[in-house]
C-alpha positions in Angstrom: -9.1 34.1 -28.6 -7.9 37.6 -27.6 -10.7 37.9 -24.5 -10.4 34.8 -23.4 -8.8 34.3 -20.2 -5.5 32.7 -20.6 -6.9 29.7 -17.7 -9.7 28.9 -20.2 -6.7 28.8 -23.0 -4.6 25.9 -21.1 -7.8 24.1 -20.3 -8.7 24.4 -24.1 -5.2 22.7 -25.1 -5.2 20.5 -22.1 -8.6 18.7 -23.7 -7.5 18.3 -27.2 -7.3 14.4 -27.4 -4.0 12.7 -28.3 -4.8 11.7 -31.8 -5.3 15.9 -32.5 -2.2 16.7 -31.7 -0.4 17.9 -35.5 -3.6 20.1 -35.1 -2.9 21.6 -32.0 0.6 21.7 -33.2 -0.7 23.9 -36.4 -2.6 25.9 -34.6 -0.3 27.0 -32.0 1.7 29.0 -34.7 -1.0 30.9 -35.6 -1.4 32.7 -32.2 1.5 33.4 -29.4 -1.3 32.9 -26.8 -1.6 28.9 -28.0 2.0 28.7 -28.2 3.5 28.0 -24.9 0.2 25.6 -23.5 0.5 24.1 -27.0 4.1 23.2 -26.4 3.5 22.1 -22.7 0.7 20.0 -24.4 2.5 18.4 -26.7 5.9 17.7 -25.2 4.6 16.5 -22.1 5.2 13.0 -23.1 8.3 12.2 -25.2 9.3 9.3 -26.7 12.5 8.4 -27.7 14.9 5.0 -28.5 18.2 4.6 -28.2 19.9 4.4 -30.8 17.8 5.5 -33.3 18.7 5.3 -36.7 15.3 7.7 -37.9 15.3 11.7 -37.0 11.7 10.6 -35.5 12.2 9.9 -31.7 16.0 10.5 -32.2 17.6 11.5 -28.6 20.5 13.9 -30.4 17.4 15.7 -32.4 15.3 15.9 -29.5 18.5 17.4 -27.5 19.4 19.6 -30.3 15.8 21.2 -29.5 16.5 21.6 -26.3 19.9 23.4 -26.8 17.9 25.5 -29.1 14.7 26.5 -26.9 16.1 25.5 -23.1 12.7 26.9 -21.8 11.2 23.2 -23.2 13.2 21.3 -20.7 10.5 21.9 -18.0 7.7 20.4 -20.1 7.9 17.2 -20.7 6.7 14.6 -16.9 6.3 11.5 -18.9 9.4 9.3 -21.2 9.2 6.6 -23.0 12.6 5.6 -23.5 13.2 2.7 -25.8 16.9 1.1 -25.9 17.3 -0.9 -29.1 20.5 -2.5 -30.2 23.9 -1.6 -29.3 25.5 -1.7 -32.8 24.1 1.6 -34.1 26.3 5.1 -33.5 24.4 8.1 -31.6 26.0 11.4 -33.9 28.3 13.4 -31.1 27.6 10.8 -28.2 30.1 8.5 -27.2 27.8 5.9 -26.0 24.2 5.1 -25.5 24.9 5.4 -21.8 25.8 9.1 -21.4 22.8 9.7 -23.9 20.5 8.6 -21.8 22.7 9.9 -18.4 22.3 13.8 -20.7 18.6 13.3 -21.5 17.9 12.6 -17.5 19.6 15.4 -16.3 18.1 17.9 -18.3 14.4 17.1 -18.0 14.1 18.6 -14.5 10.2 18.1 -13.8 10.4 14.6 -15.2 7.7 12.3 -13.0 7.4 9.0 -15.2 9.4 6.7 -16.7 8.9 3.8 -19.1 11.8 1.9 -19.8 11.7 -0.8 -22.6 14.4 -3.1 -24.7 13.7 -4.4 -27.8 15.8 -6.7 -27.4 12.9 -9.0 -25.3 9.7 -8.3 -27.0 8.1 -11.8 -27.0 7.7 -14.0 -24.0 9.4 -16.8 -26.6 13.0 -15.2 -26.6 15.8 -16.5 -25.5 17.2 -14.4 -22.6 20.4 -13.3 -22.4 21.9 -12.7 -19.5 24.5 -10.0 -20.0 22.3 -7.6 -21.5 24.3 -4.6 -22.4 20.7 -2.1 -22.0 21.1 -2.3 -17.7 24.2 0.1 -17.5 21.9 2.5 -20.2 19.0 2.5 -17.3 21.2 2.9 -14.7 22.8 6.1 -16.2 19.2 7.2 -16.8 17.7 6.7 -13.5 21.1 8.1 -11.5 20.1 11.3 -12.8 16.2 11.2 -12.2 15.9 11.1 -8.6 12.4 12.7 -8.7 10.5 9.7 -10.5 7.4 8.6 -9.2 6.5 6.2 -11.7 8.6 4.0 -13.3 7.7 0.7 -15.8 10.4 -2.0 -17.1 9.1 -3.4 -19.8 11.0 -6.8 -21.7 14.3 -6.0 -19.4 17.0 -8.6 -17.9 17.7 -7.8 -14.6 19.7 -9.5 -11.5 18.2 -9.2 -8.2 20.8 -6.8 -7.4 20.5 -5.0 -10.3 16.6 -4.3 -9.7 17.8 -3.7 -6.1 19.9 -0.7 -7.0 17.7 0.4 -9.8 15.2 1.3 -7.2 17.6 2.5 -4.9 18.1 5.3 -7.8 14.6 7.0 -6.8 13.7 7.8 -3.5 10.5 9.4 -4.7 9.3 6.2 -6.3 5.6 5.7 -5.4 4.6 3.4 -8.5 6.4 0.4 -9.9 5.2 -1.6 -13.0 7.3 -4.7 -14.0 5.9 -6.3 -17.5 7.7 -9.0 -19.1 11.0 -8.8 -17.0 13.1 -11.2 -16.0 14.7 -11.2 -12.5 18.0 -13.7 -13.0 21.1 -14.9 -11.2 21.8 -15.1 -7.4 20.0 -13.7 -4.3 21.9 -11.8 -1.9 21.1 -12.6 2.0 17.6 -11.0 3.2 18.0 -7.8 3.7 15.2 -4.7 5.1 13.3 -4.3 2.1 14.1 -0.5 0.3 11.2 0.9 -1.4 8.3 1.4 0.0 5.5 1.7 -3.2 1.9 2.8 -3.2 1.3 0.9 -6.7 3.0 -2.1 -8.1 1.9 -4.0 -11.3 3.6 -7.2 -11.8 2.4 -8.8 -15.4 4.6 -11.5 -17.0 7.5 -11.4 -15.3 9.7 -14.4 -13.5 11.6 -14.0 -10.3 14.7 -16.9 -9.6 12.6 -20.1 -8.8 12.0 -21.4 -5.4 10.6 -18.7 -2.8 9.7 -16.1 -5.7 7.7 -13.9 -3.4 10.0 -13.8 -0.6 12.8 -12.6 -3.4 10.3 -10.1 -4.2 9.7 -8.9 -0.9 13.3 -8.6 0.4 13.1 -5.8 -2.2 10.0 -3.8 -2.3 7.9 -3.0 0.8 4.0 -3.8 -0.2 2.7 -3.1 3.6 1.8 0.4 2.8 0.5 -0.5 -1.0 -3.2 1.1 -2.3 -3.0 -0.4 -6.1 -2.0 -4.4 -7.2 -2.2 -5.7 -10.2 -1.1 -9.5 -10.9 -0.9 -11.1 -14.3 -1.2 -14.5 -15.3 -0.4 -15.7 -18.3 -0.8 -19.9 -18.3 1.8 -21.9 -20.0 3.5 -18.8 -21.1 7.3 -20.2 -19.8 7.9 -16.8 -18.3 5.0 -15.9 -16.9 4.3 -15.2 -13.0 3.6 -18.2 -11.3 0.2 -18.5 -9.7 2.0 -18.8 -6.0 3.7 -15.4 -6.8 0.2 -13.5 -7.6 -1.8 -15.1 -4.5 1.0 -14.3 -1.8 1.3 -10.7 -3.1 -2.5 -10.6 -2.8 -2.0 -11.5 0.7 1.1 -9.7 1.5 -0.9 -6.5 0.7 -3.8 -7.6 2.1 -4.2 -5.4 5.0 -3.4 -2.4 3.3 -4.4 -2.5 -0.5 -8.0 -0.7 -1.7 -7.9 -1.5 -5.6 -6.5 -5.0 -6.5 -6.8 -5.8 -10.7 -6.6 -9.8 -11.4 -6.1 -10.6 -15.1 -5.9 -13.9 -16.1 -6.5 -15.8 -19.1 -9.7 -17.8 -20.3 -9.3 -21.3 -19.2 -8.2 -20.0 -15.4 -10.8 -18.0 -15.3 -13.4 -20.4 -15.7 -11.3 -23.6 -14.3 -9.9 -22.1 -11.3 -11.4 -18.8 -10.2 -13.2 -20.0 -7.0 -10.4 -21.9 -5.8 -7.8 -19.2 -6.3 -8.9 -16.2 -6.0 -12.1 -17.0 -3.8 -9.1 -18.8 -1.7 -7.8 -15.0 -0.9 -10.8 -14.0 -0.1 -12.0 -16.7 2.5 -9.2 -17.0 4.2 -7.6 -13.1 3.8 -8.7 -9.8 5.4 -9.0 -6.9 2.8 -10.0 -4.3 5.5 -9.6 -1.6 2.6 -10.4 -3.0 -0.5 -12.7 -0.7 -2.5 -12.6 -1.9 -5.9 -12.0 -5.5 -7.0 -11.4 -5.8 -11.0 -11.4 -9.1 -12.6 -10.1 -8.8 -16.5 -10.6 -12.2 -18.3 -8.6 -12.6 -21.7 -7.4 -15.1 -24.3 -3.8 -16.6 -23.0 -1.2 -18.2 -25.6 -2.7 -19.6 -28.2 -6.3 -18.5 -27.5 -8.8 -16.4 -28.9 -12.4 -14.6 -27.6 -14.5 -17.1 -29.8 -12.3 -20.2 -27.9 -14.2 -18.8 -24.5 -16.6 -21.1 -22.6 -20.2 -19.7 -23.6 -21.6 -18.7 -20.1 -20.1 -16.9 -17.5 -18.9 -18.4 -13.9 -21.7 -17.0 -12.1 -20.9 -19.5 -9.4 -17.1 -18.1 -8.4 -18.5 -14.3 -8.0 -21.1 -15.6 -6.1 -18.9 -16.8 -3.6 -16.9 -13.8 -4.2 -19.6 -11.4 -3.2 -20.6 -14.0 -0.3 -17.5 -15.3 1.2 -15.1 -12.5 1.8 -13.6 -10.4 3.9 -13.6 -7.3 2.7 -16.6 -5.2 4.3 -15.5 -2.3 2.9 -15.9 -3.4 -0.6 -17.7 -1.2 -2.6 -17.1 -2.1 -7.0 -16.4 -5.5 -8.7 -15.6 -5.2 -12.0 -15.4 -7.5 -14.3 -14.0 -7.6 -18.0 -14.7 -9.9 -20.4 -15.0 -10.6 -24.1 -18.5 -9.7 -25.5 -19.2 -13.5 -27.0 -19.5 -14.5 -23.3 -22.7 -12.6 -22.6 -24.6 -11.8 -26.1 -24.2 -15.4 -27.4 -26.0 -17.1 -24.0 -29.2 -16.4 -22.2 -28.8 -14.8 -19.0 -30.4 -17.6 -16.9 -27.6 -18.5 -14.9 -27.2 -14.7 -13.3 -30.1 -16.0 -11.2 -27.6 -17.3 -9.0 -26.0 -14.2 -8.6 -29.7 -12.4 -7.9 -30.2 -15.1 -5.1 -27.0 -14.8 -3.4 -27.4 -11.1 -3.2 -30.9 -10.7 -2.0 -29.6 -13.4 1.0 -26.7 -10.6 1.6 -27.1 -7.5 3.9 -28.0 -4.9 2.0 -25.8 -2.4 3.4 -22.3 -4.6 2.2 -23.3 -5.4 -1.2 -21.1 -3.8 -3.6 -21.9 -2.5 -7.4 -21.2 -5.1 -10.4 -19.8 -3.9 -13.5 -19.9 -5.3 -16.6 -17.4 -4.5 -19.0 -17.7 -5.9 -22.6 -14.8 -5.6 -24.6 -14.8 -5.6 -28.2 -18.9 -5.5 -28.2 -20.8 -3.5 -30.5 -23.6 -1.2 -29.4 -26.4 -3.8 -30.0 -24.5 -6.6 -28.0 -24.3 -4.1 -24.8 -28.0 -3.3 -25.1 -28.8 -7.1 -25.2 -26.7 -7.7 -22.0 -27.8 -4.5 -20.2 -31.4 -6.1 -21.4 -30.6 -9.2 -19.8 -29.2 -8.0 -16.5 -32.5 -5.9 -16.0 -34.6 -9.0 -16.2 -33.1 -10.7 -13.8 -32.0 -7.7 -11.1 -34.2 -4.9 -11.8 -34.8 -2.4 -8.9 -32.0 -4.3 -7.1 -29.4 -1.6 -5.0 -25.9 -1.5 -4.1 -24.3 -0.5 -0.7 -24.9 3.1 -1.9 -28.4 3.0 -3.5 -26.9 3.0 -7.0 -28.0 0.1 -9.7 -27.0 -3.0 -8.4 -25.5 -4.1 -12.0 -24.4 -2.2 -14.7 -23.2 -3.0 -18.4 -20.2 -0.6 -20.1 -18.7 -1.1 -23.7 -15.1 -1.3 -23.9 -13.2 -0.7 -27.1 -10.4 -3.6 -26.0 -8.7 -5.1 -23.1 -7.2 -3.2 -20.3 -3.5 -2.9 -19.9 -2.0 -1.9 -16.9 1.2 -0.1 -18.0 
């Protein structure tokens, strides 16, 4: 360790997995060169809830560290802050507020944010519409003017409120909303006042009537790279179809990787006529990588799935679009749809293809969640049968099978 150069140290720490980290912790006190990487390592996420009645994730411990070692302040770039219920007492704060307001102003190189209330966990609560966590977020993000990221997880929000929230940080390039609720009245249009590269909008209900224009008279998708849309059927506060198609084509002319999830019985019911809708009738001058993530909805499971894939809707997918620059689909789905079926009906798929010109066709991905190692070998059989020797855009594989160990969240 002595003769190693200290860039090969951090790189060392930087690569030691998440689940390693009590060893890295343990080792680091064995040699003062570990030490300081060790500590960047491991503090560069925290996580923390207020109020916490456990020392573990305890905001008054966790600033009680920093008093003790202020040198730690510049490590951690991600929080997780968690704000539980407001009948618990915070030792030597006088509200939840100003803990948060203390923990902001302290972590100067703070870049991401995640922001979630327990008090709306499940889709099935009741919401209540003076929820006392906003003024907590508001102290937080008044003092964190640097964020780039920032996620809102189960959170009660007026228009305004979101409004002002974002107003907060000027730096703010990436904005996930999952499971939020947008309540109460909507001021007149206004310019909108964040301008994002990456929004993610999963589960979450705007006021009803014009929910996408409410949207857009607060965030600016014209400039966008990254969309994801969620759609959750007959979840009661999920988005709304409408919502997910006109952000699709509000970001249309700008957006190069656009993530679709939606659950089973949409996927196989109404893929052609929604999404492949977007795609006739909407330029994506910039799309690069189109990702498709089936799963089970309310209610459902993987082994509830229809047994064959809807090799008919990415047909038309591939074939009726335009976005030239296209250069990836991929598409997620639960392992029983491929290893329980033969893989006759990707002939369709083959034929459209070979009709195509060569130079637009993009690369297919497979992903199979949940599969075992013998299921993706049958699959990746399958697929060579039918499109061996067949080439994407860049001379690559035309299709490829991966194994996923679950579904993709994008949070």
């Amino acid at each position: 360790m002595l003769s190693l150069p200290q860039e090969l140290v951090d790189s060392i720490v930087d690569a030691v997995p998440e689940e390693e980290l009590d060893t890295l912790r343990a080792c680091s006190l064995t040699h003062r060169r570990l030490l300081h990487p060790a500590q960047r390592r491991i503090l560069s996420t925290i996580r923390l809830i207020v109020p916490s009645h456990d020392r573990d994730g305890h905001p008054h411990f966790f600033l009680k560290l920093l008093d003790e070692s202020p040198h730690l302040e510049a490590y951690p770039t991600a929080l997780s802050l968690r704000v539980g219920e407001m009948n618990a007492i915070v030792p030597q704060f006088d509200s939840p507020e100003l803990v948060a307001a203390t923990i902001a102003r302290r972590l100067s190189n703070l870049r991401e944010v995640r922001l979630v209330s327990n008090r709306y966990n499940s889709i099935e609560v009741w919401w209540d519409e003076t929820a006392p966590e906003v003024p907590i977020i508001f102290s937080f993000l008044r003092h964190a003017p640097r964020l780039t990221t920032l996620a809102m997880h189960s959170i009660c929000l007026t228009p305004c409120e979101l409004k002002y929230a974002l107003a907060c940080i000027p730096a703010l390039e990436r904005l996930v909303l999952s499971q939020v609720r947008i309540i109460g009245p909507v001021e007149p249009p206004r310019p909108p006042i964040r301008r994002l590269k990456s929004l993610a909008v999963r589960c979450t209900q705007f006021p009803p009537r014009r929910s996408t224009d409410r949207l857009l008279e607060i965030i600016d998708v014209s400039a966008l790279e990254t969309l994801v849309v969620e759609y959750m059927m007959a979840a009661p506060n999920s988005i709304a179809w409408e919502l997910a198609t006109q952000l699709i084509r509000a970001a249309a002319p700008s957006v190069r990787e656009l993530n679709i999830v939606i659950p089973y019985a949409m996927f196989y019911e109404d893929t052609s006529d929604n999404i492949g809708a977007v795609f006739r009738e909407h330029a994506l001058p910039e799309l690069r990588v189109l990702r498709l993530v089936q799963h089970p909805g309310r209610g459902e499971k993987a082994e509830s799935a229809p047994p064959a894939f809807p090799v008919g809707a990415l047909c038309r997918l591939f074939a009726q679009r335009q976005c030239d620059a296209l250069e990836k689909i991929r598409v997620e789905v639960g392992a029983v749809v491929e290893t329980d079926t033969p893989c006759d009906h990707w002939k369709e798929l083959r034929d459209t293809v070979l009709g195509m010109d060569p130079t637009l066709v993009p690369a297919l991905e497979l992903v199979l969640y949940g599969a075992t190692a013998n299921e993706v070998r049958k699959a990746t059989g399958c697929m060579h049968r039918i499109f061996g020797g067949m080439k994407d855009r860049r001379g690559g594989s035309l299709v490829t099978v991966t194994q996923a160990a679950g579904l993709t969240v994008f949070t």
